[in-house]
C-alpha positions in Angstrom: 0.0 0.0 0.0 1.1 3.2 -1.0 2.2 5.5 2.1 -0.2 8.3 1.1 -3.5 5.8 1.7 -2.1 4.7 5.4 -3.9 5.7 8.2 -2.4 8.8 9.7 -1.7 8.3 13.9 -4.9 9.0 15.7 -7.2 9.6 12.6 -10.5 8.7 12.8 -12.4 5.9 10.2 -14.6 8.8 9.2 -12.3 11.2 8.8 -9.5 8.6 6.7 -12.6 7.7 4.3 -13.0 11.2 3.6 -9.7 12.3 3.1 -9.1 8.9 0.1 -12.5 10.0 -1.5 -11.2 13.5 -1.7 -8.2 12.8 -2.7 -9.2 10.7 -5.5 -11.6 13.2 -6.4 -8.9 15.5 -7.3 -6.6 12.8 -8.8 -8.7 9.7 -9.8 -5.5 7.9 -9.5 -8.5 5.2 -8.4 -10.8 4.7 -11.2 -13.6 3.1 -9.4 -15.6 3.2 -6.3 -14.3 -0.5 -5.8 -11.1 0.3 -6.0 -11.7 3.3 -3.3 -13.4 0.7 -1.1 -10.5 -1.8 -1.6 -7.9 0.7 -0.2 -10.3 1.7 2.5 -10.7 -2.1 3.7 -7.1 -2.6 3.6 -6.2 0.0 5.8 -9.3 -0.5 8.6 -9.3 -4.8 7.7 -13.0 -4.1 7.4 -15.3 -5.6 4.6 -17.5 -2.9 3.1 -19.0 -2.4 -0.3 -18.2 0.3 -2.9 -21.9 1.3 -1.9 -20.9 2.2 1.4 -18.2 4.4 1.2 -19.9 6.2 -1.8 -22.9 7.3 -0.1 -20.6 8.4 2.4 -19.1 10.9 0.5 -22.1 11.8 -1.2 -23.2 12.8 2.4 -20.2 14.1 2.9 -20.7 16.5 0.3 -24.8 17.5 0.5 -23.3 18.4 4.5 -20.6 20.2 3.8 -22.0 23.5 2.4 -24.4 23.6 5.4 -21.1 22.7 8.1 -19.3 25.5 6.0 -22.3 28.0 6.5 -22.5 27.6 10.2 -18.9 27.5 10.8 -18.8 31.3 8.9 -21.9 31.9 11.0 -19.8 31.4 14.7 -16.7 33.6 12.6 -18.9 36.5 12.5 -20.7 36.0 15.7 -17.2 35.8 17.5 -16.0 38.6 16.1 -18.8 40.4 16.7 -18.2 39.3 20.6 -14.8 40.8 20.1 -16.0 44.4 18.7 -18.2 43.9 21.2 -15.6 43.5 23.7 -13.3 46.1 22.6 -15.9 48.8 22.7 -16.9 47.6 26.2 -12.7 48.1 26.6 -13.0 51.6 25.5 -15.6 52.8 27.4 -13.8 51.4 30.4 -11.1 53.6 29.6 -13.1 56.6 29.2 -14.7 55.7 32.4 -11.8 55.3 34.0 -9.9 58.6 32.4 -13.1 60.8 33.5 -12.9 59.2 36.9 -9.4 60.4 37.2 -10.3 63.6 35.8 -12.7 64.6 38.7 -10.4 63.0 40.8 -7.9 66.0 40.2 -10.5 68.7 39.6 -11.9 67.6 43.5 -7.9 67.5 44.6 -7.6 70.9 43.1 -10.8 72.6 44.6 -9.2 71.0 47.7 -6.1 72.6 47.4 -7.0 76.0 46.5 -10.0 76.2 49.6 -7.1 75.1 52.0 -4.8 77.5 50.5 -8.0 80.2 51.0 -8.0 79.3 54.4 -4.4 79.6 55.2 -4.4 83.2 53.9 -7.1 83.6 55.9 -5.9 82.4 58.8 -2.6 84.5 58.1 -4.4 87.9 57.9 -6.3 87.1 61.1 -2.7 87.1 62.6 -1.3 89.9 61.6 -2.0 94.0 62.6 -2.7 96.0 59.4 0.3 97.4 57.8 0.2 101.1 57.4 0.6 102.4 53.9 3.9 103.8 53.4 3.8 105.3 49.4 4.0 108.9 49.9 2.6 110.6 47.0 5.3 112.7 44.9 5.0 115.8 42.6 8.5 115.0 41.2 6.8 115.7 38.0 6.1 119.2 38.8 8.8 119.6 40.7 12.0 118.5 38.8 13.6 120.6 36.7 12.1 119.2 33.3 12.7 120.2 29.5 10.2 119.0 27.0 11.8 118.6 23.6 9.3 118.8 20.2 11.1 117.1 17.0 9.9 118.4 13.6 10.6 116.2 11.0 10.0 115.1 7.5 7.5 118.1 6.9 7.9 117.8 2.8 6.8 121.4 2.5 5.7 122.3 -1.5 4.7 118.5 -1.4 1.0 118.6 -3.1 -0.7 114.9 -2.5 -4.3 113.9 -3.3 -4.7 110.5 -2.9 -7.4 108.0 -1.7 -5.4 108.3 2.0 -4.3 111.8 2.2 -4.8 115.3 0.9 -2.1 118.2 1.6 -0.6 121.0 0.6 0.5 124.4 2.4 -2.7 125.2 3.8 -2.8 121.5 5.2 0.3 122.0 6.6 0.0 125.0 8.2 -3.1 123.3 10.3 -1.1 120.5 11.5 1.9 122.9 12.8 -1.2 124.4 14.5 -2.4 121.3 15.7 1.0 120.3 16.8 2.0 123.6 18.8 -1.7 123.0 20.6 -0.7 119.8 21.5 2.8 121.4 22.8 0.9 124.0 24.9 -1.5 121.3 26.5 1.9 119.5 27.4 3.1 122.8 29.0 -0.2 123.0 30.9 0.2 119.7 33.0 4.5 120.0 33.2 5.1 123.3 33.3 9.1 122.8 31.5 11.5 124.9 31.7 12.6 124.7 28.5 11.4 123.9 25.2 14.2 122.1 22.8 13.2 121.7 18.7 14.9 119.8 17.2 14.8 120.0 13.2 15.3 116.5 11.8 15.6 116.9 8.3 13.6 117.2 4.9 11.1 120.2 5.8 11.0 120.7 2.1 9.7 118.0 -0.5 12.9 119.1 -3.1 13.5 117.4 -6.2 15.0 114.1 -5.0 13.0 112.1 -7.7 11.1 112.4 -10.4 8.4 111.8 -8.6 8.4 115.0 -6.3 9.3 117.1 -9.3 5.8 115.8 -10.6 3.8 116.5 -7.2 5.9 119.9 -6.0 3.6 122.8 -6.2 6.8 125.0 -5.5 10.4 125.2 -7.0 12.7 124.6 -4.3 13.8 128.2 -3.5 9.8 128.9 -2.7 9.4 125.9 -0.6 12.5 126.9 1.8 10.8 130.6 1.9 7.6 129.2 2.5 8.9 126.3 5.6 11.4 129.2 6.8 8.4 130.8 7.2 6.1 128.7 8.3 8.7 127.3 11.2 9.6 131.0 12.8 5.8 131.6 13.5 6.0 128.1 15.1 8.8 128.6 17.4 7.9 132.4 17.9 5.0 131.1 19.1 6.3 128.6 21.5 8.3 131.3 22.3 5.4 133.1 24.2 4.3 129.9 26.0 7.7 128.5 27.4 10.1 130.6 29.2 13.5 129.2 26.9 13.6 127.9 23.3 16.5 126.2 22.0 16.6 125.3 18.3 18.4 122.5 16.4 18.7 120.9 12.9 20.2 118.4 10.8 19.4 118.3 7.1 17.7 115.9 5.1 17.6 113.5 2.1 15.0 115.6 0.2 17.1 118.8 1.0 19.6 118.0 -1.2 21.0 121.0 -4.2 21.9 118.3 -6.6 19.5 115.4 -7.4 21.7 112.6 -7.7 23.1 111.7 -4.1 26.4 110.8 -5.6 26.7 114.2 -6.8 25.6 115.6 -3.7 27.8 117.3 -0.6 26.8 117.2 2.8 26.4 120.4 4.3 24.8 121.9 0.7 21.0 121.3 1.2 18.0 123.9 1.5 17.7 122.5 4.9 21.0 124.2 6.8 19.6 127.1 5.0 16.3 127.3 6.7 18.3 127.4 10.2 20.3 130.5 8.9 16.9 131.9 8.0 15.2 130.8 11.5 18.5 132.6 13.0 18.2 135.7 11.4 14.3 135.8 11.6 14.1 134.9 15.4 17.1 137.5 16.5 14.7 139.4 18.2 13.5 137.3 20.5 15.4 137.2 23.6 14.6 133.8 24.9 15.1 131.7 21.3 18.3 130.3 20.7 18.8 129.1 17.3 22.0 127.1 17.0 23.5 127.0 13.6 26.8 124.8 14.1 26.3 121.0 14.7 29.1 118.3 15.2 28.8 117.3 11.7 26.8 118.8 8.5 24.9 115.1 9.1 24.1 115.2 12.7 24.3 117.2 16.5 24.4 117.0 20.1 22.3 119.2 22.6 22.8 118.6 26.2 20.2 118.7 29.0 20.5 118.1 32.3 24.0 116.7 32.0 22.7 114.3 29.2 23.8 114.1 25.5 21.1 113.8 22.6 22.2 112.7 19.4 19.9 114.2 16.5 20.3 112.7 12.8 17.6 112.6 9.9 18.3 108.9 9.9 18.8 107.6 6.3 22.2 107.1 7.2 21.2 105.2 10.8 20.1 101.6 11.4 17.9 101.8 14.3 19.6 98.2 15.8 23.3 99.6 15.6 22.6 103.5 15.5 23.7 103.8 19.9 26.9 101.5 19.2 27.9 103.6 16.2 27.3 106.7 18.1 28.7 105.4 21.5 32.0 105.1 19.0 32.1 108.3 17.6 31.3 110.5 20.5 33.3 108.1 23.2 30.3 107.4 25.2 27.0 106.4 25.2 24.6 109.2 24.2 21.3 109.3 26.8 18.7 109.0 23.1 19.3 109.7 19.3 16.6 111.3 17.8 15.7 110.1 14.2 13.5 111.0 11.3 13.1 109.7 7.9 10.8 106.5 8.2 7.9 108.9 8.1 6.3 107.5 11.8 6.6 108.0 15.3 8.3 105.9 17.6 10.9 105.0 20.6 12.6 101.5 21.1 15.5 100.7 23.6 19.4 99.3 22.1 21.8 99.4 24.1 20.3 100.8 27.4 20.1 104.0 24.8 16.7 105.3 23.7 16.2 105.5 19.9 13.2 108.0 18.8 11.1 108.7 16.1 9.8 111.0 14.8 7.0 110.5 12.2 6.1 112.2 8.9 3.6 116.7 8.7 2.8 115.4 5.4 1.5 112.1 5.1 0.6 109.4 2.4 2.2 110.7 -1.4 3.1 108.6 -4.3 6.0 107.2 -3.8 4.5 105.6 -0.1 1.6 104.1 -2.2 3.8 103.4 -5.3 5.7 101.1 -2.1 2.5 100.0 -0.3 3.5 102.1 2.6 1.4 104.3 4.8 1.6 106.0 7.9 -1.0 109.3 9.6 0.8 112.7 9.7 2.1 112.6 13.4 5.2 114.2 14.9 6.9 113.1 18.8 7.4 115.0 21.3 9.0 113.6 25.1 9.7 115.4 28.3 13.6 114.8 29.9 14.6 115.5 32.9 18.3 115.0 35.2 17.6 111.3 34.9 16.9 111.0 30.9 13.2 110.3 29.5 10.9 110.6 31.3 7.7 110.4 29.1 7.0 110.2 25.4 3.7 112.1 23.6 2.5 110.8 20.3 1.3 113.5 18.7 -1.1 113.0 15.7 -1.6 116.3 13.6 -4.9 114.9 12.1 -6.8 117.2 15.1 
């Protein structure tokens, strides 16, 4: 006998016969249902008929389907019991993880009503504690200077735009509105001293093509015009504080010759509008218009002791402007005061203060050309003998 019709170690008659009747169905290596039944009886030592063993596959087979069907029946039923399960797993978890949850929020309740209890049990020990502040009127009492910057003024500039409109008249408003502003400040401090400080292009100029298109005055008109303009401002502060001290630097825009390689420092319209506030303001005993700077591109005042850099600032980087300075002067300066970029502000580098000054003129071509924007505004800040003491943002859209 062949070793693939043996009987197999602890195989059962039924399941032997069916394992030879499906094999031969497959190979029908045995041709008839004798010679199934021969091999059968030789490996049992029965005696059955070929009838025997054939309708026991045929039952085999009509059961099958059915044995199949059920068995598929207790695969989806089981693993129905596990999704079953595992969803009674989760909301164990989520149990659980809620539990804990309130758990905490309870411990936490129950720390912060016995940390309400211990304060309260603290204050009951302890006397009230008189108040020792002591009001102060240092700011009416220290010797104070407030110092207005005037700066990027674009006087002859005419702009009508879907963000600004301005032109002398316009201008002349805002220096109205800015000296109010001034005089409010002079209200509530009461200075000592008023300190302008002139940061550079007070007249539009013919830097680009651009301005040439949008003046509304040759350059010689728009220095008469801001010369002008400026000496009724200070003349007028002049009445208000009791000393006026007036500075400048020129500007960009201020320059003689277009092209800035072309151009010299020191020959720009705006040093000549501070020999014309010099000669125009000679009268008045308590101005002070000072004409000589450090350099034709920036100046020092001092107050209180202090240094105070003033530059137009299209030569300054605002993050290296004090170290630069500190450099060239041999010490740290208390603030540099800046122009150029058109909007107010004050930032900190170098434990020295960095100010802005904004733009009298506003929005014009060349900021929309460049997406740029910014309200007419010019800064103003009170000093004192220990540096800044306050800054006013002054908008000149009042």
């Amino acid at each position: 006998m062949l070793d693939k019709y043996k009987r197999l170690e602890g195989e059962t008659f039924e399941e032997y016969e069916y394992r030879i009747c499906q094999m031969n169905a497959r190979t029908g290596e045995l041709e008839t249902w004798n010679d199934v039944v021969d091999v059968v009886n030789e490996a049992w030592g029965t005696n059955y008929t070929e009838c025997k063993v054939r309708k026991d596959w045929n039952a085999f087979q009509k059961m099958l389907p059915a044995y199949q069907k059920q068995c598929a029946d207790g695969e989806e039923m089981l693993e129905e019991i596990k999704e079953e399960r595992r969803a009674l797993e989760r909301e164990r978890v989520k149990f659980r993880d809620e539990r804990n949850e309130v758990s905490r929020i309870l411990r936490t309740h129950a720390r912060i009503e016995s940390l309400k209890d211990m304060v309260k049990e603290c204050a009951q020990e302890f006397a009230p504690i008189p108040c020792r502040f002591v009001p102060d009127d240092t700011l009416r009492r220290e010797s104070q200077t407030v110092v207005a910057m005037v700066s990027d003024l674009h006087a002859g500039l005419k702009a009508e735009n879907c963000l600004n409109t301005y032109d002398e008249s316009i201008l002349q408003a805002r220096m109205s509105a800015y000296f109010r502003a001034l005089y409010r400040i002079n209200e509530v401090h009461a200075p000592e001293e008023c300190v302008v400080v002139l940061c550079g292009d007070l007249i539009n100029g013919v830097l680009r093509t651009a301005n040439r298109l949008e003046n509304n005055q040759n350059v010689i008109r728009q220095t008469i015009f801001v010369s002008d303009l400026l000496s009724q401002f200070i003349s007028s502060l002049a009445g208000v504080f009791p000393a006026v001290r007036v500075y400048g630097t020129p500007g960009n825009h201020g320059r003689v010759f277009q092209s800035k390689d072309e151009a010299v420092d020191g020959e720009n319209f705006d040093v000549l509008v501070m020999y014309i506030l010099e000669a125009k303001l000679k009268e008045f005993e308590n101005v002070h218009v000072k004409t000589q700077n450090l350099d034709e591109t920036f100046g020092v005042f001092h107050c209180y002791g202090r240094d105070y850099v003033f530059a137009h600032g299209e030569k300054e980087n605002l993050d290296t402007a004090a170290t630069k300075f500190a450099m060239i002067l041999g010490h740290k300066p208390t603030a540099i005061l800046l122009g150029h970029r058109h909007s107010n502000g004050f930032s900190t580098s170098y434990d020295c203060k960095v100010v802005q000054s904004g733009t009298g003129a506003g929005t014009d071509r060349y900021a929309i050309d460049h997406r740029l924007h910014n309200a007419p505004e010019q800064m103003a800040f009170l000093c004192g003998e220990n540096g800044i003491i306050c800054y006013y943002d002054i908008s000149l859209n009042k």
